[in-house]
C-alpha positions in Angstrom: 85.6 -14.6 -3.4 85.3 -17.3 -5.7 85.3 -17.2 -9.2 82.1 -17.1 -11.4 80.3 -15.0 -8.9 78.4 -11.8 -9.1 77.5 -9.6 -5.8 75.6 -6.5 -5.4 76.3 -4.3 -2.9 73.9 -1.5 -1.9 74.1 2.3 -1.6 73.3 4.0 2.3 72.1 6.8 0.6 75.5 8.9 1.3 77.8 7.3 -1.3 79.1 4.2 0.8 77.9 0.5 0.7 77.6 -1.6 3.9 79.8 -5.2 2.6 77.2 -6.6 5.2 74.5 -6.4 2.8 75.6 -7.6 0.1 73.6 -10.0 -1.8 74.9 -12.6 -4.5 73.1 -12.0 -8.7 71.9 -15.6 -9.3 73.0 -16.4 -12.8 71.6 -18.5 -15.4 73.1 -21.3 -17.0 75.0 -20.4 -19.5 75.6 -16.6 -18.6 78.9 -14.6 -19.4 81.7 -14.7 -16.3 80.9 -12.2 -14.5 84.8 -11.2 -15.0 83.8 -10.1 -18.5 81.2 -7.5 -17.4 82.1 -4.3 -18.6 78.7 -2.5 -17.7 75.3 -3.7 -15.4 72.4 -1.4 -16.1 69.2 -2.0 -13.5 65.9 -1.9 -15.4 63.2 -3.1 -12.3 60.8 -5.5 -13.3 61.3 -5.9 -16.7 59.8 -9.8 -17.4 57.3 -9.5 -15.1 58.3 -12.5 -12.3 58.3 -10.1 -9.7 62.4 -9.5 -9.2 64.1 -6.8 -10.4 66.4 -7.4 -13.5 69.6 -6.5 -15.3 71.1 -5.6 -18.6 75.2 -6.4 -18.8 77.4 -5.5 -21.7 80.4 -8.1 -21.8 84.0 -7.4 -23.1 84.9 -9.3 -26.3 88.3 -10.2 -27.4 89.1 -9.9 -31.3 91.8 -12.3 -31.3 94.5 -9.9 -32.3 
């Protein structure tokens, strides 16, 4: 896959995904490489547009 891309890939219910179904995250300008994503948390409809949405955490380098 190329790089700068974020997929989603559901559950069947008995702990295994189906690749087929994946579906690519659609980020904004100016969001984190999704390389850098240390944790997605899905909150539903949280700005009220209709789509579900997500909370990330992103890894940080101190410089050391």
């Amino acid at each position: 896959m190329r790089a700068g891309r974020l997929w989603v890939y559901p559950g069947d219910g008995y702990g295994a995904v189906d690749i087929g179904k994946r579906h690519e995250i659609l980020l904004p300008a100016g969001a984190p490489d999704p390389s850098t994503i240390t944790q997605i948390i899905s909150a539903g409809d949280a700005t009220g547009d209709g789509k579900p949405d997500f909370f990330l955490t992103v890894a940080t380098r101190c410089g050391r």
